[in-house]
C-alpha positions in Angstrom: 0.0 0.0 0.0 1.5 3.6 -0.9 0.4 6.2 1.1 1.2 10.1 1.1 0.8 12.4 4.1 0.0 15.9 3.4 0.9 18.5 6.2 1.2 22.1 6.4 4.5 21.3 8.1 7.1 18.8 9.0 10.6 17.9 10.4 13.3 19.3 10.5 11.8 22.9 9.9 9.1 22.0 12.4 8.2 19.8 15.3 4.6 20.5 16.4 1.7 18.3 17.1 0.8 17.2 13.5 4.1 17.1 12.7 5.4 14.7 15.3 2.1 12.7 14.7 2.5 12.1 11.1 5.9 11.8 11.4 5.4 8.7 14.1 2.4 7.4 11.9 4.5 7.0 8.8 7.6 5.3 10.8 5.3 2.9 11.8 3.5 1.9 8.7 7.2 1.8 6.9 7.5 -0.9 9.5 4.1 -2.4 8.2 6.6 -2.9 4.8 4.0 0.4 3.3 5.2 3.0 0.7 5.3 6.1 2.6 6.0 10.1 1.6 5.0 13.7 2.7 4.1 16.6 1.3 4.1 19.5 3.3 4.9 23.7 2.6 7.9 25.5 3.1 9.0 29.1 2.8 11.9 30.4 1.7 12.4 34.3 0.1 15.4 33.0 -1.6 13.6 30.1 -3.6 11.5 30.7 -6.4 7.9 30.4 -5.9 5.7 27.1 -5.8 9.4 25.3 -6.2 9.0 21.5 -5.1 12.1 19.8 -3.6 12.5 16.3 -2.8 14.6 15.1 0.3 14.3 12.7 2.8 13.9 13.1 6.7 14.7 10.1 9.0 14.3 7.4 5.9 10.9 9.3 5.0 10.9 10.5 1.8 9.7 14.1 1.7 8.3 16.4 -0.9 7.8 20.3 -0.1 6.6 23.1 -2.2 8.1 27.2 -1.4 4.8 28.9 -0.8 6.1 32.5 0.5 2.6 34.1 -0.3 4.5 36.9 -3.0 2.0 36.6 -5.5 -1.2 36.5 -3.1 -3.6 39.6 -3.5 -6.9 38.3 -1.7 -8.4 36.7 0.7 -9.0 33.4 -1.4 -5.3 33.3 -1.9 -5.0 32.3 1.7 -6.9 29.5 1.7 -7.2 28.7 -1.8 -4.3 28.6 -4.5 -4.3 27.3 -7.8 -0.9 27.5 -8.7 0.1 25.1 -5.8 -3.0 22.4 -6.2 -1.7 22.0 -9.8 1.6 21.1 -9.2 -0.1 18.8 -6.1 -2.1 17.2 -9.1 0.9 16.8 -10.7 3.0 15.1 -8.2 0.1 12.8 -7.4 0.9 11.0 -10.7 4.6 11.0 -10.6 3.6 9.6 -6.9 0.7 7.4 -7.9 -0.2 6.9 -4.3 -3.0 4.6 -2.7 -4.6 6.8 -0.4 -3.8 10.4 0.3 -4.1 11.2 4.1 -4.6 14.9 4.9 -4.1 16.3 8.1 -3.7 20.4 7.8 -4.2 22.6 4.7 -3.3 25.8 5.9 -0.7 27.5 3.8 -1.6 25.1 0.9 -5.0 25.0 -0.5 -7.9 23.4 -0.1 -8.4 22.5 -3.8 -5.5 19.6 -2.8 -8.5 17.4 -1.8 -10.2 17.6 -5.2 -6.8 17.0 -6.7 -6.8 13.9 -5.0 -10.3 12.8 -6.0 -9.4 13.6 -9.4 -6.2 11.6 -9.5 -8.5 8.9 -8.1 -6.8 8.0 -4.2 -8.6 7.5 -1.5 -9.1 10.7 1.0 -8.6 10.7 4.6 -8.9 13.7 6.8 -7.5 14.1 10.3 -8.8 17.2 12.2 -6.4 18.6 14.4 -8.5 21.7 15.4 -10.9 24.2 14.1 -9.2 25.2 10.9 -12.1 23.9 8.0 -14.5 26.1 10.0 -12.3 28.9 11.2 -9.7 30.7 9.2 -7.5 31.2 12.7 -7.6 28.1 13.7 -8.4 28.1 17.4 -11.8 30.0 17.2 -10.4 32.8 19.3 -11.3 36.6 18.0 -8.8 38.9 18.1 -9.1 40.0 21.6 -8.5 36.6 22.7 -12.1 35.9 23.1 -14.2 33.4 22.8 -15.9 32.4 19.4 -18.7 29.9 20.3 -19.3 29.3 16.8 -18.5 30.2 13.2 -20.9 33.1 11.9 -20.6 35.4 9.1 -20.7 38.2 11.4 -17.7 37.0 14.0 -15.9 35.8 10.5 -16.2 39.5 9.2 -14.9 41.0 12.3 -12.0 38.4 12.4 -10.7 39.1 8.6 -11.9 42.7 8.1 -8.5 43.7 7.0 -8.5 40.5 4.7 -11.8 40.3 3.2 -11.4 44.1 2.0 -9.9 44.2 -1.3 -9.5 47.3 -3.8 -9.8 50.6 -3.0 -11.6 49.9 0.5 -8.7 48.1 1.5 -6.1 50.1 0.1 -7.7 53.3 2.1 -8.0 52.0 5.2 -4.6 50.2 5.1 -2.9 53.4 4.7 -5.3 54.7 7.4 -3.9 52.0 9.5 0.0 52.6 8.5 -0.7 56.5 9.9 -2.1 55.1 13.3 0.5 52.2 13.5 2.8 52.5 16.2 6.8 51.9 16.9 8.2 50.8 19.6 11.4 52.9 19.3 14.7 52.4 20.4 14.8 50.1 23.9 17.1 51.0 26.5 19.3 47.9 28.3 20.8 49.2 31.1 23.4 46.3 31.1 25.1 48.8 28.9 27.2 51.4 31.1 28.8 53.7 28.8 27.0 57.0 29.7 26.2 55.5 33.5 27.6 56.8 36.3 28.3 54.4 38.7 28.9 55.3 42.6 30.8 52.4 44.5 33.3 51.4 46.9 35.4 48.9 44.4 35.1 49.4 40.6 34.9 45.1 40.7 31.6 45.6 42.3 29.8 46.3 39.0 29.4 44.8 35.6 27.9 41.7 33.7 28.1 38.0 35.1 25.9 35.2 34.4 23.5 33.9 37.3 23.0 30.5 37.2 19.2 30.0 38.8 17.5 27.5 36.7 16.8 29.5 33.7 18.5 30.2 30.5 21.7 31.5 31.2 22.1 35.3 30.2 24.0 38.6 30.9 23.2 39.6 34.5 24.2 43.3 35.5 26.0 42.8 38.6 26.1 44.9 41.7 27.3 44.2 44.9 26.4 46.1 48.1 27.0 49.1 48.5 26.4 50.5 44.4 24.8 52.6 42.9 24.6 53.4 39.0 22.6 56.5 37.4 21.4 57.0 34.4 20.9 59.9 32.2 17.2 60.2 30.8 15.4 62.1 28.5 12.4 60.8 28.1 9.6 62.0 26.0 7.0 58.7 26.1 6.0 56.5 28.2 7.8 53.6 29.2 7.7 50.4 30.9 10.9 49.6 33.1 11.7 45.2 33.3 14.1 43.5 35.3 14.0 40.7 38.1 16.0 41.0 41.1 18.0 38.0 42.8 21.3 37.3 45.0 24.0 35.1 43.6 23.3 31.2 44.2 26.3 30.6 45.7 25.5 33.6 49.0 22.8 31.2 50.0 25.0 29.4 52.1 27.2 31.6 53.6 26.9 34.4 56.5 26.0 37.7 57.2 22.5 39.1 55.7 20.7 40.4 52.5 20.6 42.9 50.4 18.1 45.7 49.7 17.2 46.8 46.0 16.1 50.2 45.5 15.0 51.9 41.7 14.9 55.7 42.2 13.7 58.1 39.8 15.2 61.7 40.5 13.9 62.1 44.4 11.3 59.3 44.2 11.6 55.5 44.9 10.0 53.9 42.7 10.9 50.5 44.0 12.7 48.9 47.1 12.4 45.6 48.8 14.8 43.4 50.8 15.9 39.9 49.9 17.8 37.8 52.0 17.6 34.3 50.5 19.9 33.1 53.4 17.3 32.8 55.7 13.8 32.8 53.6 13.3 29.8 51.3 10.7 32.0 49.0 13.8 34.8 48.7 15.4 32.4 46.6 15.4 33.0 42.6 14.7 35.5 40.3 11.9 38.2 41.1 10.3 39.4 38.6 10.1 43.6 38.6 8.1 46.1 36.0 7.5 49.8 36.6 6.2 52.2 34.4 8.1 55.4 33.8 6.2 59.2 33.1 7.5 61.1 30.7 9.2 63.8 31.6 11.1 66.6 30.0 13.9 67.3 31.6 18.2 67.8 31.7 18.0 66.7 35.3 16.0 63.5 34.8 17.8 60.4 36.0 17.1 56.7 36.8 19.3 54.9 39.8 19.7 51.3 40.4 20.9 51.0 44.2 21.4 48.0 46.1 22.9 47.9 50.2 23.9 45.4 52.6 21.4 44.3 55.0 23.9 44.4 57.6 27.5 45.7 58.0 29.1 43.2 56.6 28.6 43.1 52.9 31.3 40.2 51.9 28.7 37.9 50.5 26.3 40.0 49.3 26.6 39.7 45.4 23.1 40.6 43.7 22.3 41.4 39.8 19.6 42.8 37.8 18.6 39.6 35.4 17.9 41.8 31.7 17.2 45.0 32.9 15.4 47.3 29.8 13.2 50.2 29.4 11.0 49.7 27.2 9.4 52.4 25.5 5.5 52.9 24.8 5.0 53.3 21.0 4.3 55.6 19.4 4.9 57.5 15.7 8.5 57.0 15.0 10.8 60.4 15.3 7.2 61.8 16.3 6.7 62.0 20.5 3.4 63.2 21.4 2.0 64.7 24.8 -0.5 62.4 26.4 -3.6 63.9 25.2 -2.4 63.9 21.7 -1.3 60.3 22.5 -4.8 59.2 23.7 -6.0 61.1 20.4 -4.3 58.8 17.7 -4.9 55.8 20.0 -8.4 56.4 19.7 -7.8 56.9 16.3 -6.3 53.5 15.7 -9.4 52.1 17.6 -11.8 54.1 14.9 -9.9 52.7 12.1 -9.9 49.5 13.0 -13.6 50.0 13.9 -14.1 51.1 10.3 -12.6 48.6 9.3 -14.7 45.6 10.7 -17.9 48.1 9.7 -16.7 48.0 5.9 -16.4 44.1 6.0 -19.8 44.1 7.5 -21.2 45.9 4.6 -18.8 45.4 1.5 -20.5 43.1 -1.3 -16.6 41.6 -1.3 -16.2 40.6 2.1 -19.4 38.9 2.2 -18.9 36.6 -1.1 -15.7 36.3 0.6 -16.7 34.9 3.4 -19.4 33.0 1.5 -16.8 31.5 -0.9 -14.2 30.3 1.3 -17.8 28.5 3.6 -18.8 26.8 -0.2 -15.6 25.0 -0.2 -15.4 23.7 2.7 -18.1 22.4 1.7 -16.7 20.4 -1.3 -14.2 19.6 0.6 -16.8 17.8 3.3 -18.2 16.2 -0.4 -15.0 14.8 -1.6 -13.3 13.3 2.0 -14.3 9.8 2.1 -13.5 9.5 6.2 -12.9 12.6 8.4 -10.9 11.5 11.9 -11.3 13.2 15.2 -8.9 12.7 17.9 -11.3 13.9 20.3 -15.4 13.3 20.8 -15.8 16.9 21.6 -14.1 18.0 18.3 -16.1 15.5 16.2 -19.5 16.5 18.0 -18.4 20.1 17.1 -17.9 19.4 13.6 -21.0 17.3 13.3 -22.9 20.4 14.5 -21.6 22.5 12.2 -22.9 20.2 9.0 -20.0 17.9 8.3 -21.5 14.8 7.9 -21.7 11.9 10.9 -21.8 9.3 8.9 -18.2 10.0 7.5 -16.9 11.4 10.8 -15.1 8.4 13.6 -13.8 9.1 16.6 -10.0 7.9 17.0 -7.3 9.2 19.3 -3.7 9.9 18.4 -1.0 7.2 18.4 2.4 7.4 20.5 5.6 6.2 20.6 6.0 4.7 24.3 9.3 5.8 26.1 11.5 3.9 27.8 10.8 3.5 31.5 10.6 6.4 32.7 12.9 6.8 36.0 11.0 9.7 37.8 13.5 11.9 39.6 12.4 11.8 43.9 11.1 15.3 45.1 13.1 16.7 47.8 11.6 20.1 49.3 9.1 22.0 46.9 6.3 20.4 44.8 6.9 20.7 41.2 4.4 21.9 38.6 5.7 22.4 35.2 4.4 23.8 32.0 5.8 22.7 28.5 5.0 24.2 25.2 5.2 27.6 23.1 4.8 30.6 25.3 1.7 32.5 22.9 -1.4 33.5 24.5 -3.8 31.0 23.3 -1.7 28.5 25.5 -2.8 30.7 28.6 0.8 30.5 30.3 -0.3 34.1 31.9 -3.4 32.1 33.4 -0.7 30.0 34.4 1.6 32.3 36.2 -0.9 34.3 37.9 -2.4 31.5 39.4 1.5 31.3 41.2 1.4 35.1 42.3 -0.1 33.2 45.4 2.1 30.3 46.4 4.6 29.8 48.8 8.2 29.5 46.4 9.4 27.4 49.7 6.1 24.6 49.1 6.0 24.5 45.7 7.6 25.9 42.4 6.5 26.1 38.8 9.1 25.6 35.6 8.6 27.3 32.9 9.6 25.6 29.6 9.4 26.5 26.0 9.8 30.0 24.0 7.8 32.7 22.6 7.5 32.4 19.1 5.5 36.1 18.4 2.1 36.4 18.0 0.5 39.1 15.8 -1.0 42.3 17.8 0.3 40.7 21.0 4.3 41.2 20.4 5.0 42.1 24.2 3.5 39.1 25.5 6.7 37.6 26.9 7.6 41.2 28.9 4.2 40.3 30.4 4.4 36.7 31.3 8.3 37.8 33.1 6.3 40.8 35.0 3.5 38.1 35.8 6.2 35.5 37.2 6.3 35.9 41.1 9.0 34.0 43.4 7.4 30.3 42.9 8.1 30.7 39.1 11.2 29.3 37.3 11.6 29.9 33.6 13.7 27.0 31.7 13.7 28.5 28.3 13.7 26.1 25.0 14.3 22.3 25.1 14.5 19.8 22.6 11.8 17.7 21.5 13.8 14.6 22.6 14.2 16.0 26.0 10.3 15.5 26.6 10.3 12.7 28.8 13.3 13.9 30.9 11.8 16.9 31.8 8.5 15.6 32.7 10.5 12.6 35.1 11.6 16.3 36.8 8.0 17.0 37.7 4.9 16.0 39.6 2.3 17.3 38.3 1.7 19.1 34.7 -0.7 22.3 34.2 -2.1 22.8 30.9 -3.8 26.2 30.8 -4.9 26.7 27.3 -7.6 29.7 26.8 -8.6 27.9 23.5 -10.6 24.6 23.5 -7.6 22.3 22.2 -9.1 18.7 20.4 -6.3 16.7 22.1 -3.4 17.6 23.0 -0.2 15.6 22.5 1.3 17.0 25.9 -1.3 15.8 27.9 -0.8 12.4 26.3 3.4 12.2 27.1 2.3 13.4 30.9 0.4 10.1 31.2 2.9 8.2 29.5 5.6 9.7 32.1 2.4 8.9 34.7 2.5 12.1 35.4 -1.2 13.8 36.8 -2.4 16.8 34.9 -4.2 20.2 35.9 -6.2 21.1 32.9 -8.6 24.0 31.8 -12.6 22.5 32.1 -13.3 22.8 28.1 -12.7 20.9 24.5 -10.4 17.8 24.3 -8.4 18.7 27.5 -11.2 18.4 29.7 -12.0 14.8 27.7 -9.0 13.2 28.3 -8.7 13.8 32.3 -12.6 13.0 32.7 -11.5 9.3 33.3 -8.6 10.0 35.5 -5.2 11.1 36.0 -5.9 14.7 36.3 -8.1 17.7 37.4 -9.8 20.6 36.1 -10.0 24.2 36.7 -12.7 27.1 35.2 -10.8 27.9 32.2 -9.7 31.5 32.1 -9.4 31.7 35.6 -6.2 32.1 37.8 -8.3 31.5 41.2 -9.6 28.1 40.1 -6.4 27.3 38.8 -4.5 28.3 42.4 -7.0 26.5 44.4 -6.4 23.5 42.9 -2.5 24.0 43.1 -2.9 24.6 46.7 -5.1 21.5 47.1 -2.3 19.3 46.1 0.5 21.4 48.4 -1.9 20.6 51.4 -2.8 17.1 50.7 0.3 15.7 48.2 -1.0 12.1 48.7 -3.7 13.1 46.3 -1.4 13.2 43.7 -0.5 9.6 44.1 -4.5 8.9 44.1 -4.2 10.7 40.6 -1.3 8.9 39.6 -2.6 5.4 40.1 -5.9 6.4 37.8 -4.0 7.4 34.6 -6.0 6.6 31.8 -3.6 4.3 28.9 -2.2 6.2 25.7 -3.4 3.9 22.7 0.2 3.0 20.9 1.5 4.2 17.8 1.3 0.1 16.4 -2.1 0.4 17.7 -3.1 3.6 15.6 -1.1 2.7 12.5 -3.4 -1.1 13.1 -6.8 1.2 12.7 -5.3 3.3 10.2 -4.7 0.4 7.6 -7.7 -1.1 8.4 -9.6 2.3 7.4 -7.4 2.8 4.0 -8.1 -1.1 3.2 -11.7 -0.7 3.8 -12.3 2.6 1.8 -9.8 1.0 -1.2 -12.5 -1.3 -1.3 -15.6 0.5 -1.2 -13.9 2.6 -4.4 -13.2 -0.2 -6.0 -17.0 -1.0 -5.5 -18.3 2.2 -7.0 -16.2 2.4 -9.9 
């Protein structure tokens, strides 16, 4: 049997959930003696475009086609592309495979499908979230939101910009470029060229690296008693971040703490006293952000201070993890007073206003809107089986016309670990998160939920990055301002590193604001028998219903904290959690039902013809 998997991405350029998944599915049916390949997208300035290159990743032969979006003009030409689904339909013959499995069109085309009917394979269809009825993805608006439902009206709100073409768009684009904000040039104060600094021993001050868990990274060293000023001249806004913490290696010795100060001209802005020596929770990085006025003046000045506790200041080392001044945007090379400032921000809000009231109204938008809803419906005409991972997402779908009788129910497939040696806890409880740090994931949920708990009973570790995320680019200053003492940030880790990781933990929180179908992470937690704390909605709350886990309210940092704190006050309960784990169907397993599926549809075509 020859089989071709079509993805919107895939290893090495990317290692997400459908990536690992189909990746893992076609290892397995190699194993099976099957013909496997993908086809996935790419995108590369440098290439020309709608170039297809053949490789191979891991024994898997690959196939994947430079779609850069240069010549796209429309709407349509985000979800449907012409150019790309012919040279699909081309490959299919050069491939000649048996059945063509689809898991995510985005950033290819939806026509692929009717390629495939035409070339005469067999179609499958994994959903892996809300894509076929929701351009985004994750049916979340753009304020984060809630979308209960695909409707022309939240669709035109959504893709205003988008579904305005010609004139419309072209005016209120360049409305939009006049009300579009810079962030201007940052300040890091880690550079000391124009600071003065006041101190008893010139070795007192300048960059090390703290080693407390996280990333290492250039720390701005001070040791008691220092102080450095800074010159301003500041004509916006801006947002002042650091985190303040004493070396690891003063923990253990004598004599006190130290006392951080931030002083603007006369004014402290910021002091408090850490003496990790003697309080557990002191320990670590503490998170800091102030906002700054603006303020026009040649005597304007910023001081970093820090002092000894006590007398004696010989182990007293303390730095200032990244500290940055971030300024608020506004019109490059243009700073305005604050009421003129509150003037074009309420002019940004009008355009964009205008801009969702033009899509409501504009003949274009709505056959947009209309077009892109009549083919997903040929698509829902030409799958022979659509695959759920999750009953919720399928009960969705079914609700929203794609037809039950051509919709199953089957979970993802893993590759089972090695035994997993779990590391023994000795002093906090551990609570980690693991994945990308964007704000459909609901990390902030996450970390505010921690604001509360004692660093000295239990501790949260932070792993992954932040990729960006479009209208929310200062998301990560956030999450670093949210983080309070019981919050450790790891940084990136490697795919591989999974299981390691999670043998590091006892418990896993998986906040996600959006209603995920089923989440791979969830699934490696049980596999390392490791409880999750989940959000109460979509496939999350589905796969802890029969054990292993808990829910919270989604959205909600006090639901989340009380059930933190319920297992800091009776731990055992994690062990009760533990021993219910629900099992993680196999990868052999999956790939068993998968053949089964292509061999039965290869027949029933075989029937019809």
């Amino acid at each position: 049997m020859k089989i071709l998997f079509v993805n919107h991405a895939f290893p090495p350029e990317s290692f997400a959930g459908s990536e690992i998944y189909v990746y893992n599915l076609a290892k397995e049916l190699q194993r099976r003696r099957c013909e496997v390949g993908v086809f996935y997208r790419y995108s590369d300035a440098k290439d020309d475009e709608y170039s297809l290159q053949y490789s191979n990743y891991d024994g898997i032969p690959t196939f994947k086609i430079n779609h850069t979006y240069r010549y796209s003009r429309t709407f349509q030409d985000i979800y449907l592309n012409n150019a790309i689904a012919a040279k699909f339909g081309y490959f299919l013959r050069e491939f000649q495979p048996d059945v063509v499995h689809f898991n995510h069109l985005t950033n290819l085309s939806l026509s692929f499908v009717k390629e495939a009917k035409a070339y005469g394979a067999v179609r499958i269809f994994t959903l892996h979230d809300y894509w076929l009825l929701c351009q985004r993805g994750q049916l979340l608006k753009r304020d984060l939101s809630h979308c209960h439902g695909p409707s022309d009206e939240d669709c035109r709100s959504c893709l205003a910009m988008p579904l305005l073409r010609g004139g419309a768009q072209r005016l209120l684009s360049r409305l939009i470029e006049k009300t579009k904000t810079s962030s201007g040039a940052d300040v890091d104060l880690r550079q000391l060229k124009h600071a003065k600094i006041v101190t008893e021993n010139p070795a007192f001050v300048g960059l090390a690296c703290f080693e407390l868990g996280d990333a290492p990274g250039e720390t701005l060293l001070t040791h008691p008693p220092a102080e450095i000023v800074y010159p301003l001249n500041m004509l916006r806004p801006a947002l002042l971040t650091t985190a303040i913490a004493m070396h690891p290696n003063t923990y253990s010795q004598p004599g006190g703490g130290v006392r951080f100060e931030i002083i603007r001209n006369e004014e402290i802005l910021f002091s408090r006293l850490l003496n990790p020596k003697k309080e557990v929770s002191h320990q670590g990085w503490h998170p800091i952000a102030i906002s700054l006025a603006p303020m026009n003046g040649e005597n304007d000045r910023l001081i970093l201070r820090v002092e000894a506790e006590t007398g004696d200041n010989q182990f007293g080392t303390a730095g200032w993890r990244a500290p940055v001044i971030h300024y608020a945007e506004t019109a490059a090379g243009d700073p305005l007073p604050p009421r003129l400032r509150q003037l074009r921000e309420l002019g940004a809000q009008a355009v964009s206003f205008a801009a969702e009231a033009a899509a409501a109204f504009s003949e274009r938008a709505k056959e947009g809107i209309s077009h892109r809803k009549n083919w997903i419906r040929r698509v829902w005409d030409d799958v022979d089986m659509f695959i759920s991972p999750s009953r919720y997402l399928r009960d969705f779908f079914i609700r929203y016309g794609l037809p039950e009788n051509k919709t199953i129910y089957s979970d993802y497939g893993f590759v089972f670990p090695e035994a997993v040696s779990r590391t023994p806890r000795e002093g906090p409880m551990r609570f980690g998160y693991i994945g990308t740090w964007i704000p459909s994931k609901g990390l902030d949920v996450a970390l505010k939920a921690f604001r509360g708990v004692d660093a000295a009973k239990a501790k949260l570790f932070v792993y992954g990055y932040f990729p960006g995320y479009d209208g929310y680019e200062d998301y990560e200053s956030c999450l670093r301002a949210f983080a309070g003492p019981a919050v450790e940030f790891r940084g990136k880790y490697a795919p591989e590193s999974v299981f390691e990781i999670l043998a590091q933990l006892d418990c896993l929180i998986m906040p996600s604001i959006w209603r995920e179908n089923s989440p791979l992470t969830i699934h490696e937690a049980f596999l390392a028998r490791l409880p999750v704390i989940t959000a109460d909605a979509g496939g999350m709350a589905e796969l802890v219903r029969e054990g292993g886990g808990l829910t919270f309210r989604s959205r909600d940092p006090d639901s989340l904290n009380a059930v933190v704190q319920s297992f800091i006050d009776r731990p055992e309960r994690l062990d009760f959690l533990r021993a219910r784990i629900p099992e993680v169907k196999s990868i052999a397993k999956n790939a068993d039902e998968m053949l089964q599926l292509y061999s039965q549809l290869m027949a029933q075509s075989k029937q019809e013809r």
